[in-house]
C-alpha positions as CSV (number, residue, x, y, z in Angstrom):
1,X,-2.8,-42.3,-13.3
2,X,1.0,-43.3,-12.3
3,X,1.6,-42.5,-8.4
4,X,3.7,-39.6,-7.6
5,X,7.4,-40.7,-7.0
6,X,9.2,-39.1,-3.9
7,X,10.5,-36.7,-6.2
8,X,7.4,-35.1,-7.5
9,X,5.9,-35.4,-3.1
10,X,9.0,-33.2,-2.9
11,X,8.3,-30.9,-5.1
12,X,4.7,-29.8,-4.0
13,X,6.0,-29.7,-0.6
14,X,8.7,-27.3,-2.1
15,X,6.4,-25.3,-4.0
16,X,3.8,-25.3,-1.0
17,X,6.3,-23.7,1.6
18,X,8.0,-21.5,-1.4
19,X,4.1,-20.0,-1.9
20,X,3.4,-19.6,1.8
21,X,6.7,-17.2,2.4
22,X,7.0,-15.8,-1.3
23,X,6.0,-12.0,0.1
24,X,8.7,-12.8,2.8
25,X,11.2,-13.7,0.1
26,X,10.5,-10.3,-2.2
27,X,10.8,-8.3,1.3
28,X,14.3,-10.0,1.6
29,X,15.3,-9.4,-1.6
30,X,14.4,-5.7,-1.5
31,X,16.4,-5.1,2.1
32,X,19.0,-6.7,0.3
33,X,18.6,-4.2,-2.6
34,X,18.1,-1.6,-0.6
35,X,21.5,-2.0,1.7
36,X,23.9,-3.5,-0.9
37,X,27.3,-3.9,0.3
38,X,30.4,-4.5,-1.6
39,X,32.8,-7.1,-2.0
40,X,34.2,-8.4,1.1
41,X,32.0,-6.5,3.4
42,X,28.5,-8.3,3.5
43,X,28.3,-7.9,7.1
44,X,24.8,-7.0,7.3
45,X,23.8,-8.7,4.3
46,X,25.7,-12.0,6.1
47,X,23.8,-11.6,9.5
48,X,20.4,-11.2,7.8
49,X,21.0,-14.4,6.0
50,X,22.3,-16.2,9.3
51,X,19.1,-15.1,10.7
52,X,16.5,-16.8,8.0
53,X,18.4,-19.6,7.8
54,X,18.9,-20.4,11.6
55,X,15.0,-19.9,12.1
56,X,14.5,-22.3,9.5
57,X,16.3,-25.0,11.1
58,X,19.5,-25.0,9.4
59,X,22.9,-25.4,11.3
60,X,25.2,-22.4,10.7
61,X,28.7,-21.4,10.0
62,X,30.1,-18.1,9.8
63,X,33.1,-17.4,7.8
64,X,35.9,-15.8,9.0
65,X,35.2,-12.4,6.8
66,X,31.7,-12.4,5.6
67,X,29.6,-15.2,4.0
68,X,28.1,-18.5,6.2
69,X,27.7,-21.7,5.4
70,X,24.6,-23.9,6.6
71,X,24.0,-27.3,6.8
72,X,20.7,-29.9,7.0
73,X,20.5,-33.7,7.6
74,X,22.8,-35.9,9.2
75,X,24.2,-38.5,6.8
76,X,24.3,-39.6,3.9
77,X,25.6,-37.9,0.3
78,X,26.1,-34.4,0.4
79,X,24.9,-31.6,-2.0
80,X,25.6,-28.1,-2.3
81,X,23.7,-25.2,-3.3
82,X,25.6,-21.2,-3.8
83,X,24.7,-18.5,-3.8
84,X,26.9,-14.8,-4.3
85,X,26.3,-11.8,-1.5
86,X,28.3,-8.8,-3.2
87,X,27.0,-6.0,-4.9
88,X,28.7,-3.7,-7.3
89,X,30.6,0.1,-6.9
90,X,27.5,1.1,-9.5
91,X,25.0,4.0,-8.6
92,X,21.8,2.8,-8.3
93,X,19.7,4.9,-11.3
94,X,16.2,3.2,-10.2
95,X,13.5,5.0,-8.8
96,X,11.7,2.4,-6.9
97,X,10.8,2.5,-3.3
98,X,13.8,-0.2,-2.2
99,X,16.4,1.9,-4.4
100,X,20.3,1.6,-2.9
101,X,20.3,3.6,-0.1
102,X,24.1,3.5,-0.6
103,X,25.7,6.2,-2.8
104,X,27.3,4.9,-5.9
105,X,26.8,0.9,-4.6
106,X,23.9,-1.2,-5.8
107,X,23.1,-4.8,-6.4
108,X,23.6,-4.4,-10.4
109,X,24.1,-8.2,-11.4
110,X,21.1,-9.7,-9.4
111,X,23.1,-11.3,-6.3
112,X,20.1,-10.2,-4.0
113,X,17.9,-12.1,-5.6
114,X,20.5,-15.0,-5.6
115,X,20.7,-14.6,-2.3
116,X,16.6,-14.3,-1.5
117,X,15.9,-17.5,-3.2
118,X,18.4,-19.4,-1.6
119,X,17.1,-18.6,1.7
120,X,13.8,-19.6,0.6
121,X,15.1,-22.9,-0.7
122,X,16.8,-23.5,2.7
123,X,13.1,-23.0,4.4
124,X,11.6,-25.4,1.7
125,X,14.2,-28.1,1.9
126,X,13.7,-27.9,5.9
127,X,10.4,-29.1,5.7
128,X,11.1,-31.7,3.2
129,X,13.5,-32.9,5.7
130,X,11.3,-32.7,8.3
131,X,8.6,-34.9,6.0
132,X,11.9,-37.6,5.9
133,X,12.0,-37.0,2.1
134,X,15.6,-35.8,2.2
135,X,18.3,-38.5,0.9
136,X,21.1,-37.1,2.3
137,X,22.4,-34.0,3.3
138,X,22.3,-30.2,1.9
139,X,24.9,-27.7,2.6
140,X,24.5,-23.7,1.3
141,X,26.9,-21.6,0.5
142,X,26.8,-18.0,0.7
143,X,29.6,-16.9,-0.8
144,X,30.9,-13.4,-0.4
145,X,33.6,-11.4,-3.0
146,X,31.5,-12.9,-6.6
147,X,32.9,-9.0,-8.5
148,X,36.5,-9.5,-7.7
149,X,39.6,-11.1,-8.3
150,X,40.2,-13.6,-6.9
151,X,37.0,-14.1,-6.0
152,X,35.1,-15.7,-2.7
153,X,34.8,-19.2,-4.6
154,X,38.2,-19.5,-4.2
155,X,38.4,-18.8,-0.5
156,X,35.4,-20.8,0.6
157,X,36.9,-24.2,-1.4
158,X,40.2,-23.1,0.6
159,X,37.9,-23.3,3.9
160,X,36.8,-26.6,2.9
161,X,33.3,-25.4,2.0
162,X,32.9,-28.2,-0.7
163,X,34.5,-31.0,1.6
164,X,32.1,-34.3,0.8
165,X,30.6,-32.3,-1.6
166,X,29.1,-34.7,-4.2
167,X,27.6,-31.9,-6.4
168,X,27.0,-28.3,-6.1
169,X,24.4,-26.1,-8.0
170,X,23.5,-22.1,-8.9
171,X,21.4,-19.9,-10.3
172,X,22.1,-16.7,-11.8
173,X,19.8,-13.8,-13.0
174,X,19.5,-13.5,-17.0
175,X,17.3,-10.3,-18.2
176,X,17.4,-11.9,-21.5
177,X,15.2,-14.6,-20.5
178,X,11.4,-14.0,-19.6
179,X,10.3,-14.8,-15.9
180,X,9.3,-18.3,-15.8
181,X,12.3,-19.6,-17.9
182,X,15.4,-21.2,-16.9
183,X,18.5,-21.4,-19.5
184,X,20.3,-24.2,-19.3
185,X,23.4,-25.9,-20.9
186,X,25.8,-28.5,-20.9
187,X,29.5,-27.8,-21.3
188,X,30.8,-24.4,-21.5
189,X,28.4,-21.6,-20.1
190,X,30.8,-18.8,-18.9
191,X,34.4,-18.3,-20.4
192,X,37.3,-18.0,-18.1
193,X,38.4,-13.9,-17.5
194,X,41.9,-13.1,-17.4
195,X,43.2,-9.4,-16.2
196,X,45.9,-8.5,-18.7
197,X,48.5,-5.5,-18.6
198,X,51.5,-4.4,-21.0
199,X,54.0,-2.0,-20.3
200,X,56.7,-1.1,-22.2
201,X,59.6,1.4,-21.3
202,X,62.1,2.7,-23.8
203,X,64.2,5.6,-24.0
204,X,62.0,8.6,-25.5
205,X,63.3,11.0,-28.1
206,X,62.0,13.2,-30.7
207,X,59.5,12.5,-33.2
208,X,61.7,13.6,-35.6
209,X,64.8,11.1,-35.1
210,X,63.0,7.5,-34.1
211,X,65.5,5.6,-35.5
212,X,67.5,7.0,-32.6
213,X,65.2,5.8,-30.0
214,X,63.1,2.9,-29.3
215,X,59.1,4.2,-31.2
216,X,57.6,3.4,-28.2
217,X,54.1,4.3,-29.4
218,X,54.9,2.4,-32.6
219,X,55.8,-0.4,-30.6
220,X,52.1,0.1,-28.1
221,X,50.2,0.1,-31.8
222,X,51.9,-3.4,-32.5
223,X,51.1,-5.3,-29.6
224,X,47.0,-3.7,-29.1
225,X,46.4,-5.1,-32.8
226,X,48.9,-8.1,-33.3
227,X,48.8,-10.0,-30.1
228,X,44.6,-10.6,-30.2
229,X,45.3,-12.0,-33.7
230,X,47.9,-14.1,-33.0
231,X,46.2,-15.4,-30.5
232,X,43.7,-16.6,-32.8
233,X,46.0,-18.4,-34.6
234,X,48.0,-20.0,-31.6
235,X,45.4,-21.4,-29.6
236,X,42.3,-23.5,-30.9
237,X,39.7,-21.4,-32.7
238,X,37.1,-23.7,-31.1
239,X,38.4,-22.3,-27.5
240,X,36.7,-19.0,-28.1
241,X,39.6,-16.6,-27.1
242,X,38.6,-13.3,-27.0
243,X,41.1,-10.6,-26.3
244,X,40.1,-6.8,-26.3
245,X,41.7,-4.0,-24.5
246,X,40.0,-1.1,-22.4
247,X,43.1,1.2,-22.0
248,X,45.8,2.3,-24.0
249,X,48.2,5.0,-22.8
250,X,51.2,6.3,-23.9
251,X,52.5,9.8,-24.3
252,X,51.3,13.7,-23.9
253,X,52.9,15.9,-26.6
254,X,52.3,14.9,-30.6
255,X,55.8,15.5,-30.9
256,X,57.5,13.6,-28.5
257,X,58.4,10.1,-28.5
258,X,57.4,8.7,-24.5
259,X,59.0,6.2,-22.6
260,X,56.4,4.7,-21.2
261,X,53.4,3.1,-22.3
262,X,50.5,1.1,-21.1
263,X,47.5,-1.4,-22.6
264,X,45.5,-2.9,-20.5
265,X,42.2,-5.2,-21.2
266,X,41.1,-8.7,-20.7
267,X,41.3,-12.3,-21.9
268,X,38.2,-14.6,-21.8
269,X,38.3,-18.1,-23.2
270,X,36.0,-21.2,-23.6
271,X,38.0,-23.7,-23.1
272,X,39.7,-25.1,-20.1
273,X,42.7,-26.6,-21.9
274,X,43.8,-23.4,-23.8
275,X,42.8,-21.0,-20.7
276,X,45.8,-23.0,-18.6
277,X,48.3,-22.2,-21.2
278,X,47.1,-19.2,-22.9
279,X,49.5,-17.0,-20.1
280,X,52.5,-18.2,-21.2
281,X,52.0,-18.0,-24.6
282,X,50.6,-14.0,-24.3
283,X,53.9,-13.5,-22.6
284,X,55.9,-15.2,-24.8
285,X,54.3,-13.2,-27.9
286,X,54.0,-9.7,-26.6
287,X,58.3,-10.1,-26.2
288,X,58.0,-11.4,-29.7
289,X,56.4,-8.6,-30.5
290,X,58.1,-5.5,-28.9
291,X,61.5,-7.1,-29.5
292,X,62.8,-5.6,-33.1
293,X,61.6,-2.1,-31.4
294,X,63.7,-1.3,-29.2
295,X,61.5,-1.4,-25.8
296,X,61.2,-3.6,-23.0
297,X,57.9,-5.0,-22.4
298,X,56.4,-6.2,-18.6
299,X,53.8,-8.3,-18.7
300,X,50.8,-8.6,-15.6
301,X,48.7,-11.3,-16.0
302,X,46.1,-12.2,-13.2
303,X,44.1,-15.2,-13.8
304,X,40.7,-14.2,-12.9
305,X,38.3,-17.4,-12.8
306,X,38.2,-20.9,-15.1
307,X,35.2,-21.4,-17.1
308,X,31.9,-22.8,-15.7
309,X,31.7,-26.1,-17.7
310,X,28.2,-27.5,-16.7
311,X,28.9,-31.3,-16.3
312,X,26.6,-34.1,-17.6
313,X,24.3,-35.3,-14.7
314,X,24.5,-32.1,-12.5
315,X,23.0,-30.7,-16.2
316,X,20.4,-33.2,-16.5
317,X,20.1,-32.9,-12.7
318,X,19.2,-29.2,-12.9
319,X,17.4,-30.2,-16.0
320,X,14.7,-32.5,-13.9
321,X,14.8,-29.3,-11.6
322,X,13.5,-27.0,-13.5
323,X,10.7,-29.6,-14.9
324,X,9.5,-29.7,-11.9
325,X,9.5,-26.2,-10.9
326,X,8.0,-24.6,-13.7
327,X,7.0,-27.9,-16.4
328,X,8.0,-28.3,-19.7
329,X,7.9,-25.2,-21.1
330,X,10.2,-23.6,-18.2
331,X,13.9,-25.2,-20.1
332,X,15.1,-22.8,-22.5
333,X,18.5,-22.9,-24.1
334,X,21.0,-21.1,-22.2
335,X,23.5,-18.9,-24.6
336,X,27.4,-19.4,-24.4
337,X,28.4,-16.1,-22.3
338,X,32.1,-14.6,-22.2
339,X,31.0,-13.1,-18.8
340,X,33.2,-14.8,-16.0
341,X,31.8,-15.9,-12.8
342,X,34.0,-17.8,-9.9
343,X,31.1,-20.4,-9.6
344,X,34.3,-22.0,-12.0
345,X,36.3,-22.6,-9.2
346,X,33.8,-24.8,-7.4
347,X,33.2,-26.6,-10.7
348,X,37.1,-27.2,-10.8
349,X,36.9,-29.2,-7.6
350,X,33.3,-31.4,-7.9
351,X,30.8,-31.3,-10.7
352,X,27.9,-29.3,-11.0
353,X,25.7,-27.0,-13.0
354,X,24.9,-23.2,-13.4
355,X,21.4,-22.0,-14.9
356,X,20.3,-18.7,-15.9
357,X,16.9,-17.6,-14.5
358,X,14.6,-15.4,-16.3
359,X,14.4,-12.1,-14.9
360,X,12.4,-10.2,-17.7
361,X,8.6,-9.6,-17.3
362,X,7.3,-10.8,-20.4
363,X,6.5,-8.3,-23.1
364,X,8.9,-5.8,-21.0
365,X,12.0,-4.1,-21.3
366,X,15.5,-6.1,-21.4
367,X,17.8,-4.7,-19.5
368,X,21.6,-5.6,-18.4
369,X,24.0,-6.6,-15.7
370,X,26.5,-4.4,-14.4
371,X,24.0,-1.3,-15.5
372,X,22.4,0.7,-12.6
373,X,19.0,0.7,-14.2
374,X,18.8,-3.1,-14.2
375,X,15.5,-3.9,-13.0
376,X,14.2,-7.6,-12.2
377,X,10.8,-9.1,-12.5
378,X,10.3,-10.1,-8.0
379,X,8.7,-13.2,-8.7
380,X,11.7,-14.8,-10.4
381,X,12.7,-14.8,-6.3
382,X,10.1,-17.6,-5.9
383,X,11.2,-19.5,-9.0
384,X,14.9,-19.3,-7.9
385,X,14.2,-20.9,-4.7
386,X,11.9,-23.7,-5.7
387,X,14.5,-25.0,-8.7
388,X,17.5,-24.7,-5.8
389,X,15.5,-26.9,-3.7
390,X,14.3,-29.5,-6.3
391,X,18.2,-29.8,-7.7
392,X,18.8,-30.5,-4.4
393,X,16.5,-33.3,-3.8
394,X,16.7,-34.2,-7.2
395,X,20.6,-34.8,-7.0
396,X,20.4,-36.8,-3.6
397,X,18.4,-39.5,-5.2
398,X,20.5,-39.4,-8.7
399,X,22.1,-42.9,-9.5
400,X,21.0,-44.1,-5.9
């Protein structure tokens, strides 16, 4: 039998101290469900975290708003590890015993148990530390404001949160993929998401004379089916540009012409390349579009957050992770996803690596994110928390 190497010593060490405090972890995780707080205002959900991570030997930095940072070791390459604190403006339709306890606010996208199993990787990676089987340094990042635009990534890399950073790793729940699984994938995981509004103004009139005025509506029904399709043909079809609208608006009375109009929706691309010059180009065609009509057309577009493009050893770093965690049969696939997440921002700045973890009990129901009946299998806490901590000593000893 080959001896272990320090990598597989770490990993029962992480798996040991993960086992001992699982119970605590699902306890955290359920105070966290149970108290969700929104975006920008995880001040309980902040000081709770503080708290752990403090007691487990980890030096700690507040952020000015909500979120902390932490840090362990003293020299040596630096890796991070992030996880989200927000919860959504979703009523909680669950009827368990740690149900929100807020009206109409619940942790609907699984950031509590993001948030759970980090804190138990930070108690796992203290002992390794302790054992002196930590190659560098670790710093976690729990990062507030994941649901909106712009979102908490960006202010934590503005706050120097991934300063030395050599690589920086997440998790995020999938109830797609059964408990014991990990999806994972190199390249594109998430698409970029783009905020996108048009409104056009004309001068109104009668339904009856519209070539006296500009056919505002007319002009609405144009750019809601045109602009998505020239898209298609504009930007590469391999950069998986998807544009589809949630509101259009114009007008109150069948006969009359309005002089306002609104469409509103989102953009969400693949690619990196065509997401940096996809605004300019939807601006440029909706004036294209609107221009033999008569109307003027005002275009919003908020750039939401880049794709998370999972780089090459941070994937084959999380890969080894998860291997260790939970053996062979623990890497699944991970499907492309035109969800955005900010973890792009970070990615924009030093490579890493997203995963999805399997939230499903096996045989059980599939559920969603963003849907107040999403319900997760606890123990996918414990495997969150042991793969953090094994890409984290996994990465520190990468092309050493």
């Amino acid at each position: 039998m080959p001896a272990d190497t320090p990598l597989d010593t770490a990993a029962s060490v992480i798996d040991s101290v993960v086992t001992t405090n699982e119970d605590e972890l699902v306890e955290l995780r359920r105070d966290l469900h149970a108290h969700p707080e929104l975006s920008w205002a995880e001040t309980r959900t902040s000081d709770l975290v503080a708290a752990a991570v403090e007691k487990a030997g980890w030096r700690v930095t507040r952020l000015p708003q909500t979120g902390l940072l932490a840090e362990l070791g003293d020299d040596g390459p630096m890796v991070a590890l992030r996880a989200d604190l927000d919860a959504l403006p979703v009523q909680d339709a669950t009827t368990d015993p740690w149900t929100s306890k807020v009206p109409g606010v619940a942790h609907a996208c699984g950031h509590d148990v993001h948030t759970a199993a980090l804190v138990g990787s930070a108690q796992a990676l203290a002992e390794v530390h302790a054992r002196g089987l930590l190659a560098g340094r670790v710093r976690l990042l729990f990062q507030p404001a994941e649901e909106v635009m712009p979102g908490g990534a960006l202010h934590l890399v503005s706050l120097g949160a991934l300063d030395d950073v050599e690589r920086v790793f997440a998790l995020h729940c999938d109830p797609g993929v059964d408990l014991g699984q990990v999806g994972l994938r190199l390249g594109p995981l998430t698409s970029a998401a783009d905020r996108l509004e048009v409104r056009l103004e004309g001068t109104g009139g009668h339904t009856s004379r519209p070539h006296l005025t500009g056919d505002l509506t007319f002009a609405l029904a144009k750019v809601t089916t045109e602009l998505p399709a020239m898209l298609s043909r504009r930007l590469d079809p391999r950069s998986g540009v998807s544009l589809v609208w949630g509101i259009v608006n114009a007008g109150a009375a069948a006969n009359v012409i309005p002089d306002r109009g609104l469409a509103a929706g989102t953009v969400r691309i693949l690619d990196a390349v065509a997401w940096a010059d996809c605004e300019q180009l939807v601006r440029e065609l909706v004036h294209d579009i609107v221009r033999p009509y008569g109307v003027n057309a005002h275009v919003v577009y908020q750039q939401g957050v880049p794709p998370v493009v999972n780089e090459l050893v941070a994937h084959r770093v999380m890969s080894g992770a998860v291997h260790r965690a939970l053996g062979e049969h623990g890497r699944v696939t991970a499907h492309q996803s035109l969800g955005g997440e900010d973890f792009g921002w970070m990615l924009d700045q030093v490579p890493g690596a997203m995963a999805r973890l399997g939230t499903r009990t096996p045989g059980g129901p599939t559920y969603d994110l963003h849907q107040g009946n999403l319900r997760v299998d606890e123990r996918a806490t414990g495997i969150g928390a042991r793969v953090m901590a094994n890409a984290a000593v996994g990465s520190l000893v990468t092309d050493r």
